[in-house]
DSSP file (Angstrom, degrees, kcal/mol; ACC not computed):
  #  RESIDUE AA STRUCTURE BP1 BP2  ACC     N-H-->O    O-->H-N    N-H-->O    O-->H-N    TCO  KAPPA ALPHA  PHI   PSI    X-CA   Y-CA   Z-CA
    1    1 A X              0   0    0      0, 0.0    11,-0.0     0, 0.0    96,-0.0   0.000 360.0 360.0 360.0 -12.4   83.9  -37.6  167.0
    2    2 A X        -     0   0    0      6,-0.1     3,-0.1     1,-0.1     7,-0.0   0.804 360.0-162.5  41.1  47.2   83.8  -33.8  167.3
    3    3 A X    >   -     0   0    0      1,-0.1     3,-0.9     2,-0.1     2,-0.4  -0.113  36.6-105.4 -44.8 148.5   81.2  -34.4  170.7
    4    4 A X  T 3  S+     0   0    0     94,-0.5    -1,-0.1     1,-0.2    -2,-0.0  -0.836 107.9  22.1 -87.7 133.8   79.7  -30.4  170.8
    5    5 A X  T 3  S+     0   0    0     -2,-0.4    -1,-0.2     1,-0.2    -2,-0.1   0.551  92.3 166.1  66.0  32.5   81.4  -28.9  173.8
    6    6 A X    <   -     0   0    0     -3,-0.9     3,-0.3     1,-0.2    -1,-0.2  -0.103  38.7-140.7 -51.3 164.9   84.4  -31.3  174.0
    7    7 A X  S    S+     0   0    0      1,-0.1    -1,-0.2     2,-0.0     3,-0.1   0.386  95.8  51.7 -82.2  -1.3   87.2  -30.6  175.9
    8    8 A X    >   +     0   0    0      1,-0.1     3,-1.8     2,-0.0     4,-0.4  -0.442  61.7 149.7-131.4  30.4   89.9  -31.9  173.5
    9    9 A X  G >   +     0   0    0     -3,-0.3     3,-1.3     1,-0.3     4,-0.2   0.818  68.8  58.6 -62.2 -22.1   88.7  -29.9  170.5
   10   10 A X  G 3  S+     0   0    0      1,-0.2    -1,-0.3     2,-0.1     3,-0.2   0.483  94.8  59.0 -83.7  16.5   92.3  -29.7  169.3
   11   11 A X  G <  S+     0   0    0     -3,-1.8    -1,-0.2     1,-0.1    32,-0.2   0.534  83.4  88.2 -78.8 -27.7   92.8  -33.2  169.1
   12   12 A X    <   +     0   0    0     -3,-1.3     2,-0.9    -4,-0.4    -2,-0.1   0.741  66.0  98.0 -59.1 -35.7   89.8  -33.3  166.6
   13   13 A X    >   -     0   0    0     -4,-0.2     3,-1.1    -3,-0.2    -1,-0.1  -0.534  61.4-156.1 -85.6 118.6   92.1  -32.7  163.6
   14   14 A X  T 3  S+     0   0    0     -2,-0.9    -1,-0.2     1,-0.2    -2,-0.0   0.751  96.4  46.8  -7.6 -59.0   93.3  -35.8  161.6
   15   15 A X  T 3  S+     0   0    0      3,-0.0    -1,-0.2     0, 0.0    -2,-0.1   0.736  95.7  95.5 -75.1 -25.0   96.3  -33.9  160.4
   16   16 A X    <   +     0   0    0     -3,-1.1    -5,-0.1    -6,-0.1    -6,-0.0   0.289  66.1  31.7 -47.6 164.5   97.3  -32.6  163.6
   17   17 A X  S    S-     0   0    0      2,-0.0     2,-0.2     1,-0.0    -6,-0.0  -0.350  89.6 -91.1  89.3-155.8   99.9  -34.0  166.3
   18   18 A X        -     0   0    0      0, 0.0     2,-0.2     0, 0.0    -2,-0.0  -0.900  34.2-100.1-143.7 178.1  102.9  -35.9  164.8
   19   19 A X        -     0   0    0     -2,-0.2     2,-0.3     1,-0.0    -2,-0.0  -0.553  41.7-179.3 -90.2 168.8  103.6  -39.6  164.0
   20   20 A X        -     0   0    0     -2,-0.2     2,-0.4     0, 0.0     3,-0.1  -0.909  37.3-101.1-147.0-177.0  105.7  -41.8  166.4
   21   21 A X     >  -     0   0    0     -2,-0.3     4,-0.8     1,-0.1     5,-0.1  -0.722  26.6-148.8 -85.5 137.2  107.1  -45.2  166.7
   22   22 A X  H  > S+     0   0    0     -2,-0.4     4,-4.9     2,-0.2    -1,-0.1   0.769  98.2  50.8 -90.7 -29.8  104.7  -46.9  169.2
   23   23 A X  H  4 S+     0   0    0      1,-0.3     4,-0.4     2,-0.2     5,-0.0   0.827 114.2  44.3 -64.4 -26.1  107.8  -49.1  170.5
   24   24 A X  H  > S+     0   0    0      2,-0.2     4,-1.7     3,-0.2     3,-0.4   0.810 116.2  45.3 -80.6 -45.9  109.6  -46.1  170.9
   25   25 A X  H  X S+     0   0    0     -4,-0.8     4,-5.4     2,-0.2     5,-0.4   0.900 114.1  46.8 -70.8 -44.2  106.8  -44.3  172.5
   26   26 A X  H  < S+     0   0    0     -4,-4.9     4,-0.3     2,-0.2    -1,-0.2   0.700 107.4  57.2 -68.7  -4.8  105.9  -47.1  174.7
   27   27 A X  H  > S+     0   0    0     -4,-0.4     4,-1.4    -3,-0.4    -2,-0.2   0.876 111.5  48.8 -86.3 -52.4  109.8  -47.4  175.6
   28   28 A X  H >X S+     0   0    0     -4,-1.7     3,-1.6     1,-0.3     4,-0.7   0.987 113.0  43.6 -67.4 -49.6  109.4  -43.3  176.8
   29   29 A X  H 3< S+     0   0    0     -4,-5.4     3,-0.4     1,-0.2     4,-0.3   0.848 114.1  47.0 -83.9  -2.3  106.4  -43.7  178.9
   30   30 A X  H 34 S+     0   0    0     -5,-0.4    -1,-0.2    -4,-0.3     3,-0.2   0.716 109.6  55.2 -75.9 -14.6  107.6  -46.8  180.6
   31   31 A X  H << S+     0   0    0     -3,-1.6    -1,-0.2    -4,-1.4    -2,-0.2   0.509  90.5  95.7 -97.6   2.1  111.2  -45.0  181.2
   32   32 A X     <  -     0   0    0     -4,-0.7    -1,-0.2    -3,-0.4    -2,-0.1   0.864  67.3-168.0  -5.2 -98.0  108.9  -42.2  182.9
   33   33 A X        +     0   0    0     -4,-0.3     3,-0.1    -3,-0.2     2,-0.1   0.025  59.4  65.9  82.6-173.5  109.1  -43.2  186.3
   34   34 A X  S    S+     0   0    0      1,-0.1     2,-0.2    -2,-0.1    -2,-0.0   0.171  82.9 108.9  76.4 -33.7  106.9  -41.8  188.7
   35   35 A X        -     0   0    0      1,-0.2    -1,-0.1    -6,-0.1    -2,-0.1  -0.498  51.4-164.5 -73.6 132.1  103.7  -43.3  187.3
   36   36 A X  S    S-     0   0    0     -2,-0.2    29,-0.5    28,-0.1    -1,-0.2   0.906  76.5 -25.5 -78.3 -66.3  101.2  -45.6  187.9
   37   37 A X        -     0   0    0     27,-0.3     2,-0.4    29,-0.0    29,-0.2   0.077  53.9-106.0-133.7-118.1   99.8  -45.6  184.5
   38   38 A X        -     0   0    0     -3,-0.1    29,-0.4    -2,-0.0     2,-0.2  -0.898  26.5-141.4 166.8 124.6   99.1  -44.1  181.3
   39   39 A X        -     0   0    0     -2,-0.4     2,-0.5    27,-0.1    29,-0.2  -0.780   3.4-148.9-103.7 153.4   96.0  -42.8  180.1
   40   40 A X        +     0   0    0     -2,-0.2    29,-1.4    27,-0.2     5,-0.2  -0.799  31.5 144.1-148.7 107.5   94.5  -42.9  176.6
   41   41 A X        +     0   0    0     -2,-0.5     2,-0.1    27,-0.2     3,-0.1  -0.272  13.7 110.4-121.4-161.9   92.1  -40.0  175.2
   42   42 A X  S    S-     0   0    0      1,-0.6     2,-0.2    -2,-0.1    -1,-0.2  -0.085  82.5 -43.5-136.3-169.8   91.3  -38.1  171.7
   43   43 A X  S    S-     0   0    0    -32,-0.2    -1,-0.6    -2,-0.1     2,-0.5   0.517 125.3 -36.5  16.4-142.6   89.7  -37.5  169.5
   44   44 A X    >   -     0   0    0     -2,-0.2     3,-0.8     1,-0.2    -3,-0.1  -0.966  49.3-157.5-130.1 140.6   89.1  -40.8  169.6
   45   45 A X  G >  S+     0   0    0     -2,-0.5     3,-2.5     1,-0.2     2,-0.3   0.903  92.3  55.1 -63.4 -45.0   91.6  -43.4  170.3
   46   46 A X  G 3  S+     0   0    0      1,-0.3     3,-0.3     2,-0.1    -1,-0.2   0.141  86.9  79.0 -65.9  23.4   90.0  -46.4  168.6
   47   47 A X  G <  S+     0   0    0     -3,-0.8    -1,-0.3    -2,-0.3    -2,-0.1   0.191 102.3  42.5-114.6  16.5   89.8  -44.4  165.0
   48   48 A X  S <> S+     0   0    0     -3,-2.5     4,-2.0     2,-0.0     3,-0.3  -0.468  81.1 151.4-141.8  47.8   93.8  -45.4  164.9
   49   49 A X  H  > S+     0   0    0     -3,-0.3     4,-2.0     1,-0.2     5,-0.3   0.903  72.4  60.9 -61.7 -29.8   92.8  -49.7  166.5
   50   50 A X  H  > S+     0   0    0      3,-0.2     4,-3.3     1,-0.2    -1,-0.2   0.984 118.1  22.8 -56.8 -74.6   96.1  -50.9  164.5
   51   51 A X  H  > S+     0   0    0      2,-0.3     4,-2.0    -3,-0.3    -1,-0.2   0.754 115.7  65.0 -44.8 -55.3   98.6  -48.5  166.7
   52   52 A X  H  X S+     0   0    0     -4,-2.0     4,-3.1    -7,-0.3     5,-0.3   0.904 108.2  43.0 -36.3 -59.0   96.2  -48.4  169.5
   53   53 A X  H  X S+     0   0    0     -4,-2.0     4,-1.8     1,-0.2     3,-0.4   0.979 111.8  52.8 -63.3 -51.4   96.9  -52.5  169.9
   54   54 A X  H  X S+     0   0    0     -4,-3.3     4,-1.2    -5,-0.3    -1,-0.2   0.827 115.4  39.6-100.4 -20.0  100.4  -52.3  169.4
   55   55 A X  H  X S+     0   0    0     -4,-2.0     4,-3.2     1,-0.1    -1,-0.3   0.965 116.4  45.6 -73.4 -33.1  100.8  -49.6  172.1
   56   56 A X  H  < S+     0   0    0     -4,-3.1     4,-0.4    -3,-0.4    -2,-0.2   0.743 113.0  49.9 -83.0 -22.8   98.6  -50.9  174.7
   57   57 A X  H  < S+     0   0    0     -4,-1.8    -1,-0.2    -5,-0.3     3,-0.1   0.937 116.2  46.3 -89.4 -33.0   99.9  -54.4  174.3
   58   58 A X  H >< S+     0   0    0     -4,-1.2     3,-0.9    -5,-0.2    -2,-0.2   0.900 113.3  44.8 -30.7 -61.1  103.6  -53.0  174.7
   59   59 A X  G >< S+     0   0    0     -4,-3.2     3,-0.9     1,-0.2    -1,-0.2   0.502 102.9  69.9 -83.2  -8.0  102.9  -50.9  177.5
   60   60 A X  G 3  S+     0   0    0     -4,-0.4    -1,-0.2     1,-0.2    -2,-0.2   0.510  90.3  68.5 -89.6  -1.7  100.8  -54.1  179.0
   61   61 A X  G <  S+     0   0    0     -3,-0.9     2,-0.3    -4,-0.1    -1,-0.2   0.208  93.5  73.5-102.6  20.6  104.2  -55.7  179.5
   62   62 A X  S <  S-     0   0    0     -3,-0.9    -3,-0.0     2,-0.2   -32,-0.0  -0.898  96.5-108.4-130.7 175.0  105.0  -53.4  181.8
   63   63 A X  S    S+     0   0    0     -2,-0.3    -4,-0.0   -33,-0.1   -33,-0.0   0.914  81.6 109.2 -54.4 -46.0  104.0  -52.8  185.4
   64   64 A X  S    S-     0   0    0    -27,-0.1   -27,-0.3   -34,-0.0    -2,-0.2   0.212  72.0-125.6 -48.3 147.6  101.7  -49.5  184.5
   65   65 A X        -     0   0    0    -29,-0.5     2,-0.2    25,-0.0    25,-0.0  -0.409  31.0-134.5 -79.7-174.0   97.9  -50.0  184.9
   66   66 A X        +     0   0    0    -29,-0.2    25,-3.0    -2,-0.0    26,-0.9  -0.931  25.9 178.2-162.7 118.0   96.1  -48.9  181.3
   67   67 A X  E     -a   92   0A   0    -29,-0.4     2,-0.4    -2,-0.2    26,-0.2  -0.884   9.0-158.6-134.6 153.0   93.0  -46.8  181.0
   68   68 A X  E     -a   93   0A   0     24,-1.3    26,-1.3    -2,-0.3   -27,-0.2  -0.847  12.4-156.3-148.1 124.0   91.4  -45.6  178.2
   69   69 A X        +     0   0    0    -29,-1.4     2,-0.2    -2,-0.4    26,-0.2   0.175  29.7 160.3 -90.2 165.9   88.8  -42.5  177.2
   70   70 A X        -     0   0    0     23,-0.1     4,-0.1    26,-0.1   -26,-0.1  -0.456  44.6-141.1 170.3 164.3   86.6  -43.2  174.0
   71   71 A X  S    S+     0   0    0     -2,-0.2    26,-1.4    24,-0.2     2,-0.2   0.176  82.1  99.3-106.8  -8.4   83.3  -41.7  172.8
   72   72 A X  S    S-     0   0    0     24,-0.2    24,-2.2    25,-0.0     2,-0.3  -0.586  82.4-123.1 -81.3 142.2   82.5  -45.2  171.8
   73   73 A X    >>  -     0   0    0     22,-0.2     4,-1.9    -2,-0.2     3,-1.4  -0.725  36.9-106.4 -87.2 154.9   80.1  -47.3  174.3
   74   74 A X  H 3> S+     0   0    0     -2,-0.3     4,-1.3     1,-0.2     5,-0.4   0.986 121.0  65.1 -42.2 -44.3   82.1  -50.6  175.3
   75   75 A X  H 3> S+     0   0    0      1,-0.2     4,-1.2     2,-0.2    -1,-0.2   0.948 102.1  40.3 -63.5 -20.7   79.5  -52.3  172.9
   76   76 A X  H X> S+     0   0    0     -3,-1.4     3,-1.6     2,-0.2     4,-0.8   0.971 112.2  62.4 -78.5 -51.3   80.7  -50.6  169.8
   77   77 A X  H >< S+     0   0    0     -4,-1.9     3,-0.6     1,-0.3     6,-0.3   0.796 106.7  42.3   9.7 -84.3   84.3  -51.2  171.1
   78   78 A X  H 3< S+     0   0    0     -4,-1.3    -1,-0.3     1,-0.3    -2,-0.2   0.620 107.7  59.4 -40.3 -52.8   83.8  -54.6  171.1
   79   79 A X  H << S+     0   0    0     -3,-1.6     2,-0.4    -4,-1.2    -1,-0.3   0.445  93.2  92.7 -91.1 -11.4   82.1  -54.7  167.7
   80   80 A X  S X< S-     0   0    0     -4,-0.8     3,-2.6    -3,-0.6     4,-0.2  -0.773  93.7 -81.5-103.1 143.7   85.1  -53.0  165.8
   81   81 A X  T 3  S-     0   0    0     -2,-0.4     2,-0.4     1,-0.3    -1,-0.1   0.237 116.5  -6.6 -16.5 119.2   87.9  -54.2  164.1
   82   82 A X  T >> S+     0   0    0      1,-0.1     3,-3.3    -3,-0.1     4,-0.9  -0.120  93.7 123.9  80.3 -39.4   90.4  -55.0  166.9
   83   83 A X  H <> S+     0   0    0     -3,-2.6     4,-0.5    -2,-0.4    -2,-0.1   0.498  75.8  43.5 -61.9 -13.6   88.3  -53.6  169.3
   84   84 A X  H 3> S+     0   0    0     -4,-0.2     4,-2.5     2,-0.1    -1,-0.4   0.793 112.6  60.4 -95.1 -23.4   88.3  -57.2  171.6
   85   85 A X  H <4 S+     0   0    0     -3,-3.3     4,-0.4     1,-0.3    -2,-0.2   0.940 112.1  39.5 -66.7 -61.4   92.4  -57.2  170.8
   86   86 A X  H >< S+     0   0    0     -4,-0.9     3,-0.9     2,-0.2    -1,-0.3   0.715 105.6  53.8 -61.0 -28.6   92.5  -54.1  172.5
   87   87 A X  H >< S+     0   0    0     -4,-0.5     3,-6.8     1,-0.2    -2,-0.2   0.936 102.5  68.0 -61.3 -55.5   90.1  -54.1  175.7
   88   88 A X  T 3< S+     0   0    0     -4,-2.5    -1,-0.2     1,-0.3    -2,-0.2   0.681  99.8  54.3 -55.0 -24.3   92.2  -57.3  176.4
   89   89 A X  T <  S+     0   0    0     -3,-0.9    -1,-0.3    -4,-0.4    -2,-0.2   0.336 101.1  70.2  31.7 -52.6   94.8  -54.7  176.8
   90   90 A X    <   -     0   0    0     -3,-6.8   -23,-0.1     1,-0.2     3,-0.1  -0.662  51.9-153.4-118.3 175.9   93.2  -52.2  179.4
   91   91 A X  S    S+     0   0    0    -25,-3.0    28,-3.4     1,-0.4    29,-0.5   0.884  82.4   8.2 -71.1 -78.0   92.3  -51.7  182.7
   92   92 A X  E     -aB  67 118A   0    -26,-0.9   -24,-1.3    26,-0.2    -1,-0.4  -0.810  56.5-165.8-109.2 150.1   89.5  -49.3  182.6
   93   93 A X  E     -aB  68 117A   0     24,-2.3    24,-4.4    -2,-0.3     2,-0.3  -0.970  10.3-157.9-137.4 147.9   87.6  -47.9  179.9
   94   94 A X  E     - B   0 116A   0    -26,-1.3     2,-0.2    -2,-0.3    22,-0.2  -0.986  27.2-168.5-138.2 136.4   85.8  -45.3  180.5
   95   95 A X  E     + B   0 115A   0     20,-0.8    20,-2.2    -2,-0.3   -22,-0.2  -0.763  33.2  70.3-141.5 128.9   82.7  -45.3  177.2
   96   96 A X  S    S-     0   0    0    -24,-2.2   -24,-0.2    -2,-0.2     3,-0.2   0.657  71.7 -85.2 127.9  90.0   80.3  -43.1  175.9
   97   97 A X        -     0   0    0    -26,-1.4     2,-0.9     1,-0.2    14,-0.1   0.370  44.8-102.7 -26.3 155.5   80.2  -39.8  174.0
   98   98 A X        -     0   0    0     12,-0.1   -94,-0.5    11,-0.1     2,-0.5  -0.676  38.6-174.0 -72.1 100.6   80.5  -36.5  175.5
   99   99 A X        -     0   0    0     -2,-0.9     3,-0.4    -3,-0.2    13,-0.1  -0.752  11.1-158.9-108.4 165.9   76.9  -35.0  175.6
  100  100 A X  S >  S+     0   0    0     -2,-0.5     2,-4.1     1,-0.2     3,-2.9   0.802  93.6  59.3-108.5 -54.4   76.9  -31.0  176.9
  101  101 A X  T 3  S+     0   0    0      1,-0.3    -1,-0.2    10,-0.1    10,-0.0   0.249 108.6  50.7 -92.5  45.1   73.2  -31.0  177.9
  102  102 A X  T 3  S+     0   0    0     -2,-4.1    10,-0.8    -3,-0.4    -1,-0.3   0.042  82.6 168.9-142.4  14.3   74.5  -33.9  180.2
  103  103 A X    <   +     0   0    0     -3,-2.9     9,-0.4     8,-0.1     2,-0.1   0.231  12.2 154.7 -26.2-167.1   77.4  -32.2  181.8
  104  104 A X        +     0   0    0      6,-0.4     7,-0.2     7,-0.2    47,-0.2  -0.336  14.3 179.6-150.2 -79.4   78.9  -33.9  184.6
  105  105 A X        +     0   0    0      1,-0.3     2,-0.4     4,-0.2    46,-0.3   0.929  39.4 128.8  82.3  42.5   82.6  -32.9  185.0
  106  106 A X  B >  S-C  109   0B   0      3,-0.8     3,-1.8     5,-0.1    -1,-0.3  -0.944  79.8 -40.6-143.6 132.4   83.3  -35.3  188.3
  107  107 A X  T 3  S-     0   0    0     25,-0.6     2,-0.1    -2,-0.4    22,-0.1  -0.204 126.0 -20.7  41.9-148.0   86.0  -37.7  188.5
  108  108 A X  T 3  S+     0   0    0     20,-0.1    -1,-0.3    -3,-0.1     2,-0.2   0.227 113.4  93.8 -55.6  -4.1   86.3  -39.3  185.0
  109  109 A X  B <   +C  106   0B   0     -3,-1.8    -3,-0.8     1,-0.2    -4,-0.2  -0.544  40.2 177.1 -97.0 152.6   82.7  -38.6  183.6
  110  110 A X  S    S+     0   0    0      1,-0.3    -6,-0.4    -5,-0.2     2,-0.2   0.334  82.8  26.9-123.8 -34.3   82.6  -35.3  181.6
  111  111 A X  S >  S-     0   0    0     -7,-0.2     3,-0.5   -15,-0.2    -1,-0.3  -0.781  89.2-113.9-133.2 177.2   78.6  -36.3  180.9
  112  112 A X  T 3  S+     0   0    0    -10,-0.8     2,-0.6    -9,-0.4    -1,-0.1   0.927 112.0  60.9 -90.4 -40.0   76.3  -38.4  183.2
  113  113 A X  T 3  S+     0   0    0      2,-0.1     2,-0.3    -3,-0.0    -1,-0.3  -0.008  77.1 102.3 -52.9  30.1   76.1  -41.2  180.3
  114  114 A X    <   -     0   0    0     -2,-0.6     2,-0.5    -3,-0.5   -18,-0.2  -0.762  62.6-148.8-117.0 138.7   79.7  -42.0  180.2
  115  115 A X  E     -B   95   0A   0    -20,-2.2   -20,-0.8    -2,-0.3     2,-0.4  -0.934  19.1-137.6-127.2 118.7   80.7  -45.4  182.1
  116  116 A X  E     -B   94   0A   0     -2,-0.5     2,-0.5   -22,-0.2   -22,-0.2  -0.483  24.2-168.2 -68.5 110.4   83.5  -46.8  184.0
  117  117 A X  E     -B   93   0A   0    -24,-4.4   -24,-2.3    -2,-0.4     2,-0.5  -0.986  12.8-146.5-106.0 137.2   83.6  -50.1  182.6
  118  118 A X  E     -B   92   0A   0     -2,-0.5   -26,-0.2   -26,-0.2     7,-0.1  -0.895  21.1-179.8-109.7  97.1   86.1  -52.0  185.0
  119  119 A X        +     0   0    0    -28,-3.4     2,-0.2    -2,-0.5   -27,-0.2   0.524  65.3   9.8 -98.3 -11.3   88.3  -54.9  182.7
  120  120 A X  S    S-     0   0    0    -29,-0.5   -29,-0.0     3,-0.1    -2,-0.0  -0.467  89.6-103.0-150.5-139.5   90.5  -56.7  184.8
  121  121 A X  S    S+     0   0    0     -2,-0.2     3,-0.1     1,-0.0   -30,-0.1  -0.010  86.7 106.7-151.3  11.2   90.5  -56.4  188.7
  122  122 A X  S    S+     0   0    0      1,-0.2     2,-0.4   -31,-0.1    -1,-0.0   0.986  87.4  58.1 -56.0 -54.5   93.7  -54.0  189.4
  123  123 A X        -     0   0    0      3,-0.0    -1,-0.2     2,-0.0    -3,-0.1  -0.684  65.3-161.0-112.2 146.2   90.8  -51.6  190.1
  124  124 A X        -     0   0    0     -2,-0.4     4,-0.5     1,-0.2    -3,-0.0  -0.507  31.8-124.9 -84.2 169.5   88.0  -51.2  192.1
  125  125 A X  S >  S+     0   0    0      2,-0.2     3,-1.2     1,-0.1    -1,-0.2   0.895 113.7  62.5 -75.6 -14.8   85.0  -48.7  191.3
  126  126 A X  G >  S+     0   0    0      1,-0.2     3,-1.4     2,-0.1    -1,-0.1   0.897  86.8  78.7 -44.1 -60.4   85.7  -47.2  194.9
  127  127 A X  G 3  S+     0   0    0      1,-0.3     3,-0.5     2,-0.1    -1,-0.2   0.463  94.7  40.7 -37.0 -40.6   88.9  -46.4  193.5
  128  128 A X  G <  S+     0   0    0     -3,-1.2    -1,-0.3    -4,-0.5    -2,-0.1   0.071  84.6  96.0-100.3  28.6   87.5  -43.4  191.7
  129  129 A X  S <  S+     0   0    0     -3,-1.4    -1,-0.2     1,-0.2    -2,-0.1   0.744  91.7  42.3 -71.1 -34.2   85.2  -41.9  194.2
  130  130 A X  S    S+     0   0    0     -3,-0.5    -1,-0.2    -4,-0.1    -2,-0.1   0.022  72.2 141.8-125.2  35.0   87.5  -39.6  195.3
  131  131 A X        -     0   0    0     -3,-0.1   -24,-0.1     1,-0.1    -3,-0.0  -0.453  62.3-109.6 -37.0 131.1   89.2  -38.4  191.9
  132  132 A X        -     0   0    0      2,-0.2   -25,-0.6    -2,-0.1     3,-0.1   0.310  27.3-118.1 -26.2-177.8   89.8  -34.3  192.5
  133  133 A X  S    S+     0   0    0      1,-0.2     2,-0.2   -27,-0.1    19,-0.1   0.627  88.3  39.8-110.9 -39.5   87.4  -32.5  190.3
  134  134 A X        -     0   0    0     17,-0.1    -1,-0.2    18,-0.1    14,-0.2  -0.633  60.4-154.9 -93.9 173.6   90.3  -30.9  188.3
  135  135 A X  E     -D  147   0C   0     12,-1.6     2,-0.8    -2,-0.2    12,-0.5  -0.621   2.4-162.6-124.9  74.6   93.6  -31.4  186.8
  136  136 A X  E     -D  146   0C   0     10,-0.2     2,-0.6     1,-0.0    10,-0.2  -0.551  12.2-174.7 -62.4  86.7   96.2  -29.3  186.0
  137  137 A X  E     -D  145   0C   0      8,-1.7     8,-3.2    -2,-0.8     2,-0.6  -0.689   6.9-165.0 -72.9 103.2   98.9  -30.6  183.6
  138  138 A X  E     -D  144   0C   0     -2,-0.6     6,-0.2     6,-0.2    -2,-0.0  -0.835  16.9-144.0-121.7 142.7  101.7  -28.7  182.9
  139  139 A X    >   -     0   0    0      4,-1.0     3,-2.1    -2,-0.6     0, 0.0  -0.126  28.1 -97.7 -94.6-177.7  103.4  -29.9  180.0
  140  140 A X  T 3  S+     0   0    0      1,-0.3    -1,-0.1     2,-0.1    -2,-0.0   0.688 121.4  53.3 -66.9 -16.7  107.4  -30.0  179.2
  141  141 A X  T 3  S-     0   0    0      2,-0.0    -1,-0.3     0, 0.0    -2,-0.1   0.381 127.7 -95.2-100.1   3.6  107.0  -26.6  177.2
  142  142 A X  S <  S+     0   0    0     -3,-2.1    -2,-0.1     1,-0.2     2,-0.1   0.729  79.4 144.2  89.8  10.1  105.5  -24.8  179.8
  143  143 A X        -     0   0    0      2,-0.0    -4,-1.0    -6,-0.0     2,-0.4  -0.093  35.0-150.2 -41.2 135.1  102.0  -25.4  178.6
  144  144 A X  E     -D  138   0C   0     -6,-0.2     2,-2.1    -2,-0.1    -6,-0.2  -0.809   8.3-169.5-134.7 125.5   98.9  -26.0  180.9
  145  145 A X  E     -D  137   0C   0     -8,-3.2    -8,-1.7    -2,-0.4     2,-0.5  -0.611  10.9-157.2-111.2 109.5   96.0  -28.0  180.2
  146  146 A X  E     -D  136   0C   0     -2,-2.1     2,-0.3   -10,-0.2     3,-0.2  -0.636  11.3-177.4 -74.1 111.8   93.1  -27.5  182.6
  147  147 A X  E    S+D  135   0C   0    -12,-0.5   -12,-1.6    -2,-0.5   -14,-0.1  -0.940  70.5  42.2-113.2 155.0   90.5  -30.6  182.9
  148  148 A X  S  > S+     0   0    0     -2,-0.3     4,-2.0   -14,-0.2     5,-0.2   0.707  71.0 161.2  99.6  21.3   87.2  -30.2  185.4
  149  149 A X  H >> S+     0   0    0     -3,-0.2     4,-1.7     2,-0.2     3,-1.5   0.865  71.4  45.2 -43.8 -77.6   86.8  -26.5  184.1
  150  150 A X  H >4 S+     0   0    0      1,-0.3     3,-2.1     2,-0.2     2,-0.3   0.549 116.4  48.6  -2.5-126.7   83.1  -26.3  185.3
  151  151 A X  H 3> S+     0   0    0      1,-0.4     4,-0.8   -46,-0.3    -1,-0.3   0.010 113.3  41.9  63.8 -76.2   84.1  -27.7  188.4
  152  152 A X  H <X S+     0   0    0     -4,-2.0     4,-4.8    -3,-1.5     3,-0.5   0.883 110.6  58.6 -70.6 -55.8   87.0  -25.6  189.1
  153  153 A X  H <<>S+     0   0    0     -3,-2.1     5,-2.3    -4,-1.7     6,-0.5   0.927 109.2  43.3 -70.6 -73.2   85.1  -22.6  188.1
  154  154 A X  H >45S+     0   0    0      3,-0.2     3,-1.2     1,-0.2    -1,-0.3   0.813 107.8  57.9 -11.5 -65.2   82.3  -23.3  190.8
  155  155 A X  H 3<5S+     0   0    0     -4,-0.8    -2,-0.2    -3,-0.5    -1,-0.2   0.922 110.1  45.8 -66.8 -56.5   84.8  -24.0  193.4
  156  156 A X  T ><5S-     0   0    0     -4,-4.8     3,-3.1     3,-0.2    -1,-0.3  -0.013 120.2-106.6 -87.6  41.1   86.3  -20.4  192.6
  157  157 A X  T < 5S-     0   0    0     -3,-1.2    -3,-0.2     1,-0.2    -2,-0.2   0.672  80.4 -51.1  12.3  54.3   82.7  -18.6  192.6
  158  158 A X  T 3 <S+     0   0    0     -5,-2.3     2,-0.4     1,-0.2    -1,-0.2   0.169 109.8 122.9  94.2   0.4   82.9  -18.3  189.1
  159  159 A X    <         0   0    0     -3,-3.1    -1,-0.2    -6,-0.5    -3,-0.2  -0.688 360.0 360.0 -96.0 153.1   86.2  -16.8  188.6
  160  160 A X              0   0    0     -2,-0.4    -1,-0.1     0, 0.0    -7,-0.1   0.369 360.0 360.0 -82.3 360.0   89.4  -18.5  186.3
């Protein structure tokens, strides 16, 4: 959707990443361990609904809860191809483009229009009151992806 001041701007490119298997991907994050669930961001997930369904309904046969990001509000969700196929699918969705002159950057919200919509009852909204303000990911290549930048940034009277 290429929201101005995303946080995922390399995700934006179509051509980018690589293909997988979705039974084969949902067989590696279930053989994880460690997890509760498995999250599902962008770009935007719902511009792939075919793939989307056949992970999320995979990965619903296993214990892990199912959250999902999109720039889409739940009503457009809804209104696209698949788009009820999948929700049946998650936990949480959390809806609503990334606007900058709306930062937010606390617990799941990146902007103050963004919504926890709550889809089955694993969670409550307390449950995400006390989300961290960052995240630090560091990936199997030695990689780190920093979320909550703002946040963080604050925290550390402006230094990175």
């Amino acid at each position: 959707m290429a929201c101005r001041g995303c946080f995922n701007p390399g995700t934006h490119d179509a051509g980018g990443g690589w293909e997988a298997d979705t039974e084969s991907l949902a067989g590696e994050i279930a053989a994880a361990g460690g997890i509760e669930g498995v999250s599902i961001s962008g770009g935007e997930p719902f511009q792939q609904p075919e793939a989307l369904e056949d992970l999320l309904r995979r990965l619903r046969a296993t214990p892990l809860s199912i959250l999902v990001f999109s720039g889409y509000t739940l009503e457009r969700v809804r209104a696209l191809g698949r788009g009820a196929e999948i929700l049946a699918n998650v936990d949480v969705l959390i809806a609503g483009p990334y606007v900058e002159a709306q930062h937010l950057g606390r617990g799941l919200l990146g902007s103050a229009n963004q919504r926890v919509h709550l889809l089955t009852g694993r969670y409550e909204i307390a449950d995400f009151a006390a989300l961290p303000k960052c995240e630090v990911i560091v990936h199997r290549d030695g990689t780190v992806t920093v979320t909550g930048i703002e946040p963080m940034r604050k925290e550390l009277g402006g230094r990175s």
